[in-house]
N, C-alpha and C positions, 0 to 999 in steps of 0.2 A: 504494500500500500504506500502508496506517495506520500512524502510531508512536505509541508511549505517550508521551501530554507529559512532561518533566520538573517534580517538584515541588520546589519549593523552600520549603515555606509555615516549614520549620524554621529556615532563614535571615532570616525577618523576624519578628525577636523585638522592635521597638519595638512598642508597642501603641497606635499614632498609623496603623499600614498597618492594625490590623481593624475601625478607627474611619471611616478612609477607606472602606473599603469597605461600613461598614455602611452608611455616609450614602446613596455612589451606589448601593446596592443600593433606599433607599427613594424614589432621586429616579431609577431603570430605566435606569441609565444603566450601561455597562459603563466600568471605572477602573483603568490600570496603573502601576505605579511604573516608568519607561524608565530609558533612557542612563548618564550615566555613574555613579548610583548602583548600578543594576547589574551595570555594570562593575566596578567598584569590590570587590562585593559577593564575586563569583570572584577577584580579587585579594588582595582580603582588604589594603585600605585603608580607611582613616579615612572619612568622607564627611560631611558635615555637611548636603550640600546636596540637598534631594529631587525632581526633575520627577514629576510626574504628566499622563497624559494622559488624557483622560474623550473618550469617544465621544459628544459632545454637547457643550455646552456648560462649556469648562474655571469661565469664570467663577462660573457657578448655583452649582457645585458646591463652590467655593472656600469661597463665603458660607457656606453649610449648613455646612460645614466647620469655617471660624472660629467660627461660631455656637454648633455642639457641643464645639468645645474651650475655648469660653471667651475666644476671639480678636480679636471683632469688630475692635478697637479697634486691632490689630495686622494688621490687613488691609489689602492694598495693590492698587487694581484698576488697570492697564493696557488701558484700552478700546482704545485704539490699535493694541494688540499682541494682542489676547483674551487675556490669561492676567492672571492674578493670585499673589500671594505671602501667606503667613502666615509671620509669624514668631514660632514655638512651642519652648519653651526654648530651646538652641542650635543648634536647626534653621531651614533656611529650606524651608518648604513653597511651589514653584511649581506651578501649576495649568497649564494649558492644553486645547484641546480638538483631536480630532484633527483633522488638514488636511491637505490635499495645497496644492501651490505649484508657479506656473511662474513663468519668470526671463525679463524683458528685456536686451538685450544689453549694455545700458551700465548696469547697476546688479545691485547684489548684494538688492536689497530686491526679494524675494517679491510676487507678487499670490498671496494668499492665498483658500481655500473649503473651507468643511466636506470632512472624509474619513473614510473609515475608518483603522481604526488600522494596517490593512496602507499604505495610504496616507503612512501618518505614519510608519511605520518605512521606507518606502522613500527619504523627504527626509532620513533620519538621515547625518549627514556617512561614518562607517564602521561596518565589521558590529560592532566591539568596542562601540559604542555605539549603537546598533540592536534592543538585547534589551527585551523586557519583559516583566514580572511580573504577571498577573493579581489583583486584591484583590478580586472578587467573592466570596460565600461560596462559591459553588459551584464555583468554582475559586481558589478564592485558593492561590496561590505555584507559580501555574503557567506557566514560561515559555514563551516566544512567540519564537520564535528563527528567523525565515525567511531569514536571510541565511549561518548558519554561525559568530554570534560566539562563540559558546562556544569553538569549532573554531580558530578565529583566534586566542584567548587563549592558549588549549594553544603554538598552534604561535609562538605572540609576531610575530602580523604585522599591520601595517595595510593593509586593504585596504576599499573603496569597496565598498556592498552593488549601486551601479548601473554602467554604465559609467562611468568615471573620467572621460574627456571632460566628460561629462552633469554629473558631481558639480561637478566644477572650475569649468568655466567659468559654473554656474548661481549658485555661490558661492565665486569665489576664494579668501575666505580659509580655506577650508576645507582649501589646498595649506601654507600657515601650520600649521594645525591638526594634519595629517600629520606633519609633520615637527616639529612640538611635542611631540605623544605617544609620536613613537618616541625621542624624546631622556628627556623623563622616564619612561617607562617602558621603556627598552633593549628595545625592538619593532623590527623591520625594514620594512621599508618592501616590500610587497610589488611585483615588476621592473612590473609591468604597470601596478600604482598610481602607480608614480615614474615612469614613461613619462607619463602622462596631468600629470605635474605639469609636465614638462620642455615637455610641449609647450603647455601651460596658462598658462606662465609672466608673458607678457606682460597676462594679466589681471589679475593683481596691481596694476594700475596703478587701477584703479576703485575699492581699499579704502583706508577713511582712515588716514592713519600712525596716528591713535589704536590701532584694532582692532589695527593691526600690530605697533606697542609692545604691547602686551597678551600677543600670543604672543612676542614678543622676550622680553620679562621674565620667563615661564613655561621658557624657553628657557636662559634664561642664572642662574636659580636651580635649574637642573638640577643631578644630581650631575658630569655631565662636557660643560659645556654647547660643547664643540668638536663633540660631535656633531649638535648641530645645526646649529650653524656651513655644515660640510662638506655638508651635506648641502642648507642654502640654497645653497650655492654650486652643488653638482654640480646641482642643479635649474635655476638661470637665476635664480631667487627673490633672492638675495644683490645683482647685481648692479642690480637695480632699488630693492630699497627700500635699501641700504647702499651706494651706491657708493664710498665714502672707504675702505668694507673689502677691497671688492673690488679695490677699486685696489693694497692690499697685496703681490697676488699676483704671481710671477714674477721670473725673475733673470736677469739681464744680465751679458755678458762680454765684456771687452776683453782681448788679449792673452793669453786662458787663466784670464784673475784675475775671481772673483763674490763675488759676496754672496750672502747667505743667501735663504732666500725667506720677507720678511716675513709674509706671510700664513700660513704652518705656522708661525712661531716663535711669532707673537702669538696663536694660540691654544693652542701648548703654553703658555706666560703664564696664560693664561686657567684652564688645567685648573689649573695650577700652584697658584694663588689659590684655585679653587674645593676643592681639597683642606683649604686652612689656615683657609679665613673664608667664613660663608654673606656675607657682605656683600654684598649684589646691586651697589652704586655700586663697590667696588671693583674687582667684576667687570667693571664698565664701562668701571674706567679701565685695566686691564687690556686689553680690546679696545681701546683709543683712545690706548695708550700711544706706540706708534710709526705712528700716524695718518699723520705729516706728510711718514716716510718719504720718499713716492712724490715730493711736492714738491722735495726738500730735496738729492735722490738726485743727486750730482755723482761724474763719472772725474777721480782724483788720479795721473799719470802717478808721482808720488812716493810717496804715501799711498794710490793706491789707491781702492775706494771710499767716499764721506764721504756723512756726512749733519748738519753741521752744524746745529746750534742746533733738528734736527727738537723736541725737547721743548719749545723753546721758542715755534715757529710751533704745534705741535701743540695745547698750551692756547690759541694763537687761535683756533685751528680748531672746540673742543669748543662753543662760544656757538652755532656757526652750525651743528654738524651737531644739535646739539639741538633747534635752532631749525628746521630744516628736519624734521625729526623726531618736530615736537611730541609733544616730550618733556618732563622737566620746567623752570621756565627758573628754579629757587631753588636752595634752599642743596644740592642732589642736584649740580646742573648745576657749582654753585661746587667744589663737596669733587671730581668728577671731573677739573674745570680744574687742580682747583691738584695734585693729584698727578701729572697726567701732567705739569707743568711743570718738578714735582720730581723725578720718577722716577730721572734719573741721578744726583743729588744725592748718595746713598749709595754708590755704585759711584766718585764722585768724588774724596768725604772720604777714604774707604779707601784710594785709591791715594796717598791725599798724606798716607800715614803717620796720620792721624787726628788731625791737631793741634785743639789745645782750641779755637782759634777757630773753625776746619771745623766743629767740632760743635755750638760755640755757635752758630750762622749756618744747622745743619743744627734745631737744636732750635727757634730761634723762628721759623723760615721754615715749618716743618710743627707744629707746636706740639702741638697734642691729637692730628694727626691721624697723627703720626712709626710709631708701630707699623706702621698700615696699609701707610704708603711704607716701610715698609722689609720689609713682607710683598711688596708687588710689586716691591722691587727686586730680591730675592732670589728669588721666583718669576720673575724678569727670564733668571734664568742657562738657558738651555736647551743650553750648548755639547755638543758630546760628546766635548769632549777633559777627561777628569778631571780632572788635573792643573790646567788651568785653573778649573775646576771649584772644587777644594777650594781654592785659591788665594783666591779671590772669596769662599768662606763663610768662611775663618781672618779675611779684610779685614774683613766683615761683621760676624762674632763678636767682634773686635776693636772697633770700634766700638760697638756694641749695649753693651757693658763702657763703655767712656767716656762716654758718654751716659750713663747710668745713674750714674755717680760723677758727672759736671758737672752733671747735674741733680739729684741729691738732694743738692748742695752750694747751689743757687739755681735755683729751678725756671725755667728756661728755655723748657720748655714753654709755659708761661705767662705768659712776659715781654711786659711793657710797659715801653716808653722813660720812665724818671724824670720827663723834661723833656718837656712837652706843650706845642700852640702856640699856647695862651690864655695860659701863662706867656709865653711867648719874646715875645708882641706888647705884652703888657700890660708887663714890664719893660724891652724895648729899642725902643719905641714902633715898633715894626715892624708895617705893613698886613697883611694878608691876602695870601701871593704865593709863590710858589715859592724866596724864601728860606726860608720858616719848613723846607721839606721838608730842604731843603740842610742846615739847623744840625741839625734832629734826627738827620739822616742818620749827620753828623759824629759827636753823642754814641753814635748805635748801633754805630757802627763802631769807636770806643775803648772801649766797653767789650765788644762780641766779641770784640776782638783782644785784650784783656788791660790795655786800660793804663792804664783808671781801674776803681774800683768799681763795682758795682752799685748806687749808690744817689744821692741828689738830691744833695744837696752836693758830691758829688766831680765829678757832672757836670754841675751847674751853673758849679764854677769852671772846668772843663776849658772849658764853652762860651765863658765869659767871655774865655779865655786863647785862644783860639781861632776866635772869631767872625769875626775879619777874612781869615782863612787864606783865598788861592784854591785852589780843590781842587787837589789833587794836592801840596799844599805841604805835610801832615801825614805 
């Protein structure tokens, strides 16, 4: 039985779709605007980005394209891939032509061949992104909907327009992508699509960590990016490309006496931060804050469970899981290290009454970066006993105060040691060597503790007066 296409041609009010179609109308080619801008489109989000797919030849059509907008120059062809891009005000216009593609079993890269466009929408990863809009004259703003996306938007589910097996395993990261889109757009994951991921899961090992970072990041500048977390995990997904996260998970008892289970607490952390700071690296260090955990994890017949010095093994840990991660290895990878090293730092000063040295030692140890750390140490607290609770933000709040006076008395934030080690060699004719660290060490530590000035003469004479001292002897 016939149905009346839906029109949409009122929805495509840029005047770049009846320029596109006038082109492929003189070059007989039929031309749709797809995927996720038309997703988008029923969403009613921002889009900036356009696919096109032409039945025939994406690139021909590209040219003619830039041509008639004035673009040449701004024309980008990918012969390797067929598609092409223009970039037309703050839009990017992609081109491509329609294809069908079949998968060899160790690689996510297509052998590629002309298709029709039914073709082309059956390779589409889900029905939500699967739609297409017609730009011919004769049908312009006509959707093309053979899978139900419209229907799936309504119902807010993601599901695979083929068998799921079929989609997964032809393009693993397409199980990455699932679980990407139901995080930023609080979609469900349709039981039949998340079965096909579960059991899919193992091919995730074929994609390069790049591709994977890609949707991690999409993931974790989510609004509540624990849900996707839970949901690599409940897939199998987490465990393969995260294991330091995975390893989080689970609690142990001796005696009656547990611990928490790291793996929920450091993503309630996570949401916690995603609440106060889009900060993506904070959110990082947020997941990577109690990393070292699972290493660290000793039975105290007195104490109970411990995890000594984990903040401390934990910033070793951040170089190599990045590194394994190929992730980034600069100043992203440094600003994540040096907060999870600090993280406790705040929770420390606070218990020890907040003395002025705590905070001078907590000001130049985090310097620019002290807000951040004291957003996660504070997003740190997940107890559910209140009482402890408001205990920790009075400690917090109390500090925050001190800090704030010790630093707009001499910005600590910004400190540098008076006495540098071109001085120290040039006037006490000392080499290059692991004294110089030792003397400056000495001037840092008298003037955090209070007992010289902040300033060159006071600690210059203090070094004078002191240069001989064996540690421990001040």
């Amino acid at each position: 039985m016939a149905t009346t296409p839906i029109i949409l041609k009122d929805w495509l009010e840029d005047p770049v779709f009846r320029t596109i179609g006038e082109v492929a109308d003189g070059m007989d080619l039929e031309v749709y605007v797809v995927g996720g801008y038309v997703r988008d489109l029923f969403l009613e989000r921002p889009s900036a980005d356009m696919d096109f797919v032409a039945v025939g030849s994406g690139v021909a059509l590209a040219r003619k394209v830039a041509e008639r907008l004035g673009r040449k120059k701004h024309l980008t062809v990918y012969a390797n891939y067929g598609t092409a891009q223009i970039r037309y005000r703050d839009l990017e216009l992609e081109f491509v032509g329609a294809r069908r593609e079949s998968y060899s079993r160790d690689s996510r890269n297509p052998i590629v061949e002309d298709g029709t466009l039914d073709d082309d929408q059956k390779r589409r990863d889900f029905t939500i992104n699967a739609m297409a809009i017609c730009l011919n004259k004769d049908r312009f703003g006509e959707l093309v909907d053979p899978f139900g996306g419209v229907s799936d938007l309504k119902a807010r589910v993601i599901r695979t327009p083929l068998d799921p097996d079929v989609t997964f395993s032809d393009d693993p990261l397409r199980m990455m992508r699932a679980i990407r889109f139901a995080t930023q757009l609080e979609f469900d994951i349709l039981p039949a699509t998340f079965e096909g991921i579960k059991r899919n899961a193992a091919r995730i090992d074929i994609v390069s960590k790049e591709r994977i970072n890609d949707e991690l990041g999409k993931i974790m500048r989510s609004r509540c990016p624990s849900t996707g977390f839970l949901l690599l995990d409940e897939s199998g997904l987490l465990e393969r490309i995260m294991p330091e996260v995975h390893a989080l998970k689970g609690v142990d008892a001796v005696g009656g006496r547990t611990h928490k289970d790291n793996f929920y607490h450091t993503l309630k952390v996570v949401d916690n931060v995603a609440e106060r700071s889009d900060n993506e690296w904070l959110r990082w260090a947020a997941l990577l804050h109690d990393i070292a955990k699972p290493v660290t994890k000793r039975w105290d017949p007195a104490l109970g469970w411990t995890f000594h010095n984990h903040n401390f093994i934990g910033e070793k840990m951040v170089p190599r899981i990045f590194r394994n991660m190929k992730m980034p290895l600069n100043e992203k990878m440094k600003y994540v290290q040096k907060l999870v090293g600090l993280h406790m730092r705040p929770q420390q000063v606070g218990e020890d009454g907040v003395s002025d040295s705590g905070v001078r030692r907590l000001l130049t140890d985090a310097g620019e970066d002290v807000e951040d750390l004291m957003i996660l140490a504070e997003s740190d607290l997940t107890s559910r006993n209140p009482v402890k609770v408001r205990t920790a933000l009075e400690d917090f709040a109390a500090l925050r105060r001190r800090m704030q006076e010790i630093n707009a008395a001499d910005d600590y934030r910004n400190w540098k040691n008076p006495i540098n080690g071109n001085e120290i060699m040039e006037r006490l004719g000392i080499p290059p060597s692991q004294e110089i660290s030792r003397l400056k060490q000495m001037v840092k530590d008298a003037i955090l503790d209070g007992e010289i000035p902040n300033d060159h003469d006071a600690a210059w004479n203090f070094l004078m007066a002191h240069k001989d001292d064996a540690p421990g002897d001040l």
